[in-house]
N, C-alpha and C positions, 0 to 999 in steps of 0.2 A: 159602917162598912158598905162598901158596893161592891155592885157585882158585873153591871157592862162594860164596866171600864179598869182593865188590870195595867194600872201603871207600873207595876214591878216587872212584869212580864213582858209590854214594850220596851221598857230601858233595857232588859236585859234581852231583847232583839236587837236594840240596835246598837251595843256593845256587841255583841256577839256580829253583827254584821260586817260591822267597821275591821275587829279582830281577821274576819275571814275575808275578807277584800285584802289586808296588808299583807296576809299570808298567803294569798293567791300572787299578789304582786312578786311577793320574796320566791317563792317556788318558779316562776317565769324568769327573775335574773336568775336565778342557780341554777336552770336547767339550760338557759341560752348562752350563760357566766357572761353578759351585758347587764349593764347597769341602768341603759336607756333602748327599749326596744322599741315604745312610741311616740309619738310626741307628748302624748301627755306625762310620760316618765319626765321630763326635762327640757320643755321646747328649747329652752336660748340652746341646752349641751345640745341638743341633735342637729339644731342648724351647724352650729362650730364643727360639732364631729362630720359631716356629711362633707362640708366644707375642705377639710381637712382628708379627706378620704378620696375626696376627687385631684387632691394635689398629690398624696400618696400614689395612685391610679398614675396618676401622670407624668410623674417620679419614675417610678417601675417602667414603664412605657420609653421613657427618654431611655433610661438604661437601657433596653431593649434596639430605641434605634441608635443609639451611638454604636452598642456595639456590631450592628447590620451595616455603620458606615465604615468600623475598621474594616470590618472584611471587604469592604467595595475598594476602600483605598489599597489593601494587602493584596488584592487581584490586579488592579492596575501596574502595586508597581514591583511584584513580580514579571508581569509581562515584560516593565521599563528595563529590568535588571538583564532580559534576552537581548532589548532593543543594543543596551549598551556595548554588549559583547558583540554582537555583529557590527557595530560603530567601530569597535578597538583593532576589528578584522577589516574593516575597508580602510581604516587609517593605515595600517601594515601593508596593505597592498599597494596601497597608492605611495606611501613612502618607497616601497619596491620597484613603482615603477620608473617613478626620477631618477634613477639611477642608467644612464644608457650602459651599463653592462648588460642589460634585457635588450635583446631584439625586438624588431615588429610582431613577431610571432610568439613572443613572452609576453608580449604586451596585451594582445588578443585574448591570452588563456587567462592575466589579470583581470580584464576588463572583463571578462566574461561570469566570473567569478564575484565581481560588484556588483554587476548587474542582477543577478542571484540572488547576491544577499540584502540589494535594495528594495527585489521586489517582496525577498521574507520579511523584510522591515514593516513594509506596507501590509504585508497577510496577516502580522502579529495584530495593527492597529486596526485592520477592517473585522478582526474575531475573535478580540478579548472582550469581553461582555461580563457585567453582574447582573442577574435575573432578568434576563433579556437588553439589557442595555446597553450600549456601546461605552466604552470607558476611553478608549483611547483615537478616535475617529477624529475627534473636535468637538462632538454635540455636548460632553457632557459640560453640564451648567446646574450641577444639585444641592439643593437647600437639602440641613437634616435636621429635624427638629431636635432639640436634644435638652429640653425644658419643658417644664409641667404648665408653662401658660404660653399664651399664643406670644408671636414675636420672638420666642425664644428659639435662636437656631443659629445656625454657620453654613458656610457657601462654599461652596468647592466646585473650581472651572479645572479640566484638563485639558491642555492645548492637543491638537493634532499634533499626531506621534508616526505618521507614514513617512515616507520616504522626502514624498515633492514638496512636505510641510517644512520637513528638519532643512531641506537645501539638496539634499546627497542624490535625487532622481532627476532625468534630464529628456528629453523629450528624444524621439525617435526618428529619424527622417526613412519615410519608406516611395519607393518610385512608385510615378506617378504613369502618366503617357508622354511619349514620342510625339510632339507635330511639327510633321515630316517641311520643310524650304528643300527645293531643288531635290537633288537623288540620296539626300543621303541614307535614308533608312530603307529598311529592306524584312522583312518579317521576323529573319532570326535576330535580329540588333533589339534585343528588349534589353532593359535595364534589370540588374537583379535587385532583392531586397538590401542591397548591402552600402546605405549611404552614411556618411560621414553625421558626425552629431551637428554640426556648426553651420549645415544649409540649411538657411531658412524655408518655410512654407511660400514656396515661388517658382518662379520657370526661371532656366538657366538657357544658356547657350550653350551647342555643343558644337563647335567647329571641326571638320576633319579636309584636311591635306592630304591627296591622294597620289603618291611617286609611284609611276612604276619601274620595273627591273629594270637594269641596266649593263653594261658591260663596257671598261673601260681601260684601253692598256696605256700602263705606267712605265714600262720599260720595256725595251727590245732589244735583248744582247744580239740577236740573227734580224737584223731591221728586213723586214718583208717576208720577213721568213713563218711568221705564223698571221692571219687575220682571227677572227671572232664574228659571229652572228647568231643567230635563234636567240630564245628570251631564258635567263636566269630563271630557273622555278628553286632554287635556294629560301628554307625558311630565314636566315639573318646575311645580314652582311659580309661577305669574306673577300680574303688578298690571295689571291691565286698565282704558284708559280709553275710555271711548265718548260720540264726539261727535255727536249731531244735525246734520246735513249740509242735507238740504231736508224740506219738510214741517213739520210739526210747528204749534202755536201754532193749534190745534182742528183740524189737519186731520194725516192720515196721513202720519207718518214714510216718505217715499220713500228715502232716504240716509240713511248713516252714517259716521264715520272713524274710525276705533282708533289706539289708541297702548300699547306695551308697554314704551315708555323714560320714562315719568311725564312723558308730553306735546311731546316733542321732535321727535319722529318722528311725523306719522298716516299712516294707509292708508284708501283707503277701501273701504267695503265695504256689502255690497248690503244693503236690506230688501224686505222682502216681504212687504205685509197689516201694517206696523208688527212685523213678525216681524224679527230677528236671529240668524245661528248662528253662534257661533265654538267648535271644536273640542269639538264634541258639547254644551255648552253652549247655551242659548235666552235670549232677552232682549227681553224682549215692550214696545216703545214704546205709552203711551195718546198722548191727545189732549192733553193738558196739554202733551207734552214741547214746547221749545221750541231755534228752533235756534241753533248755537253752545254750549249748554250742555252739559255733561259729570256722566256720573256714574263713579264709579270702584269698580272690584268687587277683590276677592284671589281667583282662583283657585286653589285647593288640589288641586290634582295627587294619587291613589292612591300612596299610600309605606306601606314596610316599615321598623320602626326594629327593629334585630339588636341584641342583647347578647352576646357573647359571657364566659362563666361559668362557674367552678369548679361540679359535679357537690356535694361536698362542702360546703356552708356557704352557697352561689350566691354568692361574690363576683366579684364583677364583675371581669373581666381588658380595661383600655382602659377607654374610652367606647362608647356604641351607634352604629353607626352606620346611616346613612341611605338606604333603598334605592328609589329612583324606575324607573318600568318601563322604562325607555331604555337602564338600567344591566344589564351581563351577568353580571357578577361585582362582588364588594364582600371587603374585607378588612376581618376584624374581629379586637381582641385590641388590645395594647401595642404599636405598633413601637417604642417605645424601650427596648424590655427582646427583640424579634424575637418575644414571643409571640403572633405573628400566626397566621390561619387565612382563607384566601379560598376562599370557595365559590359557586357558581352559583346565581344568582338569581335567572334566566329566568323563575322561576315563582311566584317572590315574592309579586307584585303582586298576587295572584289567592287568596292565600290567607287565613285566618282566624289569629286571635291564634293563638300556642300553643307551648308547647315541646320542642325534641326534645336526645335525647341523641348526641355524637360517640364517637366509639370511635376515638380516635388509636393508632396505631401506627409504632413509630419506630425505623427502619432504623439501625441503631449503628455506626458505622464499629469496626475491630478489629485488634489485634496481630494476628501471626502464632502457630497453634500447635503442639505439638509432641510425636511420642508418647515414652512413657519410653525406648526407644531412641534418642531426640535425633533422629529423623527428623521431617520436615514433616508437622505432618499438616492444616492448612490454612493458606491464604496471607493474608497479612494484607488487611483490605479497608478500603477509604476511600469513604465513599459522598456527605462534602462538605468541604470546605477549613473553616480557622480563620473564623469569622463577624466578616466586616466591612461587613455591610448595613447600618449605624446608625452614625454620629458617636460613640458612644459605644462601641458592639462592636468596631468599629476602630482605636481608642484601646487598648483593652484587646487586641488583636490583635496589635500593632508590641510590647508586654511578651512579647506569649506566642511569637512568633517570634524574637524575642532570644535569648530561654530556648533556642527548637529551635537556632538559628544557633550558641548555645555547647557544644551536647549538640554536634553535629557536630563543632565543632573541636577538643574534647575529645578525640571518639574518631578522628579525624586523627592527632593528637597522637599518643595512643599508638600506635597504626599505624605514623607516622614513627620514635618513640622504637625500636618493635620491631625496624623495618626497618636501621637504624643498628645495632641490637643484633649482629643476626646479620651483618650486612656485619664487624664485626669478631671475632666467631665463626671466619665463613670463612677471615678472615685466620690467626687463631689454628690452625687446624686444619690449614693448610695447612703453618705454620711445621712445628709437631708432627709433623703424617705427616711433612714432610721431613726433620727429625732421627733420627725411628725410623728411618725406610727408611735412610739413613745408617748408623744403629747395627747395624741386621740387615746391612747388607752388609758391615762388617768383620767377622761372626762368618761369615757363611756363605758368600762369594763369594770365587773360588779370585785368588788372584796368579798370576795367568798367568807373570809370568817365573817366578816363584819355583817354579811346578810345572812350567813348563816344562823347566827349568835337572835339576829329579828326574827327568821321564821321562826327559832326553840319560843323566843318569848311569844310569838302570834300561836305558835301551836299551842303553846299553855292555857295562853289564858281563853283559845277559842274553847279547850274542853272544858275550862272552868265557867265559861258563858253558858254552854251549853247544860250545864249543872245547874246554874245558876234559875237558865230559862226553866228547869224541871222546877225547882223549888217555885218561882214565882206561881208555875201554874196552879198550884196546889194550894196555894192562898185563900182562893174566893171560897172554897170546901168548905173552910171553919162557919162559914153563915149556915150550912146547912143545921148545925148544934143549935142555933136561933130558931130557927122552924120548928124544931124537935120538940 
């Protein structure tokens, strides 16, 4: 028997150690219910599981941006669904206007009304935005990732959706300066903001023919019996007849009666010493006149005749037209092509032949633009709708918003196409994370019976160890009976 060395009582340490090591292991899966909480539990499982954890992560995450894309694409093309309706209202207009049952002045309140709606076109695409973004400008060009490894994603461009992009916006012609050849301009002769869409960015010519008044007789039923002198101040042109009333037949003209409808109508009206005035006009009765008889004069009215003219070559753009001093404005140019130009001509009447040069200048409606970081760097502008002021520009207008109405539902289309895409992405992602997660929990998540069922046996046998370790100690004691 010895006594420094208790082999019963080491064995039964280190059974009872092992026991309490397995049962400490079993108490950490039961209480974390993982089956690998470090690497030593399972190095190959933990690498797999970790592996698998990071594709699950990035599963969840895809589903996450796919569906942050539907909403980018459902805000885009909610706005498209505004775009369209105001497309289907300028199409209706401009069909309205080919119709010459509209006047110039129906035509105005149409065109006015495009104009409107081209520039809401344009405000829709310069401030529909997802999380700061422009969606419908032109910039957008976005990748979305919507896979748990890199590489995995889809692309979505949205074309510009403003006015000048779809076709339907038209640029503006606004005056420029008067440089004045010869006498003809004069301070009040400014040009107003009102020019036609079809002059170019250019100087024109603007020629004016200067008649003055005149008075001229056409008939003399009393030959010598009436003359004419002083100047017409008449705003238009009229046929004047004057009848001998009383008097006359060797003795002085006391009466007289006019007619301005070629004798339908008279009035009468005064003389005085065989003297007559009508509208700064004179009309001096002798002694011969005789009464009842008529003489009839053309009074010619002070007019300006306008050409307006290429700069280059002077060809004539339109016809001249005709400017009488009653008139405030006159429009001259094509209207059947819109290369009109109306300007103020308060001071027309007053002035001497001669020609002066326009200096047109023309407001351009404009896409949106972009710096090479793909950020905004200005907003698209509209400064007039698709031109339907002409039977002819609105004919051609109902083509060219067809055109915009198919861009729209084009890029609808894809929109919807994307939107569909990713709805079964989602789905897709959804299946997958769920299989993974699956997969990773039979490697890494503990069976609760089955560990449970280890720590009853580790607990048993660690109190049985511990019994055990009592008895060995008590072993080396029986030497003392030897001693005795």
């Amino acid at each position: 028997m010895i006594v420094n060395t208790n082999i019963s009582s080491l064995n039964a340490q280190r059974s009872l150690y092992s026991t309490q090591s397995t049962m400490q292991k079993s108490l950490e899966k039961l209480s974390s219910g993982y089956r690998i909480n470090k690497a030593a539990d399972d190095a190959a499982g933990l690498a797999i599981t970790e592996k698998m954890t990071g594709q699950i992560n990035g599963l969840n995450k895809a589903i996450s941006n796919s569906s942050s894309a539907i909403s980018l694409i459902q805000t885009a093309e909610g706005a498209l669904s505004e775009s369209h309706s105001i497309l289907q209202r300028m199409r209706e207009l401009a069909v309205q206007s080919a119709s010459d049952t509209n006047t110039a002045s129906d035509r105005t309140k149409l065109q006015a009304e495009v104009d409107q709606l081209a520039k809401e076109l344009t405000r829709i695409s310069n401030t529909t935005e997802f999380n700061t973004q422009n969606l419908l400008a032109g910039g957008l060009n976005d990748t979305f990732h919507i896979g748990a490894n890199a590489g995995q994603n889809v692309s979505l461009s949205v074309a510009a959706m403003d006015a000048f992009s779809l076709g339907v916006a038209t640029g503006q012609n606004q005056a420029g300066t008067f440089t004045a050849n010869g006498t003809l301009l004069t301070a009040n002769n400014i040009p107003t903001a009102n020019l036609g869409r079809g002059l170019s960015a250019q100087t024109y010519n603007l020629v004016v023919d200067h008649t003055v008044a005149s008075t001229t007789e056409n008939v003399d039923g009393v030959t010598g019996g009436v003359t004419s002198g002083g100047t017409f101040t008449g705003a238009r042109n009229e046929s004047l007849r004057i009848r001998v009333a009383a008097g006359g037949s060797g003795a002085a003209v006391t009466s007289a009666e006019i007619s301005t409808d070629g004798g339908t109508t008279w009035t009468a009206q005064a003389v005085a010493a065989n003297v007559m005035t009508y509208k700064g006009a004179t009309f001096t009765f002798t002694n011969t006149a005789v009464v009842n008889e008529t003489a009839e004069y053309s009074l010619a009215a002070a007019k300006d005749t306008i050409q307006l003219q290429t700069t280059v070559g002077a060809v004539n753009i339109g016809s001249a037209q005709t400017v009488y001093s009653d008139m405030t404005t006159v429009t001259v140019g094509d209207a059947a092509t819109s290369r009109t130009m109306k300007i103020d001509s308060t001071a027309l009447g007053a002035l001497a032949d001669g020609t002066a040069t326009l200096v047109v200048a023309q407001q351009a409606s404009t896409a949106a633009t972009f710096n090479a970081d793909g950020t905004l760097l200005a907003q698209a502008d509209t400064v007039a709708g698709v031109d339907i002021s002409t039977q002819a520009a609105a004919n051609t207008a109902i083509t060219t918003i067809n055109n915009a109405l198919e861009s729209v539902s084009s890029q609808r289309s894809t929109l919807g196409a994307m939107q569909n895409r990713l709805e079964h992405t989602i789905n897709n992602l959804q299946a997958a994370a769920e299989n993974l997660t699956s997969s990773k929990s039979t490697i890494k998540d503990v069976d609760m019976a089955q560990e449970m069922s280890s720590f009853t046996k580790s607990q048993i046998l660690s109190q049985a160890g511990v019994a055990m370790l009592a008895q060995a100690n008590q072993v080396p004691q029986a030497v003392l009976k030897l001693l005795g």
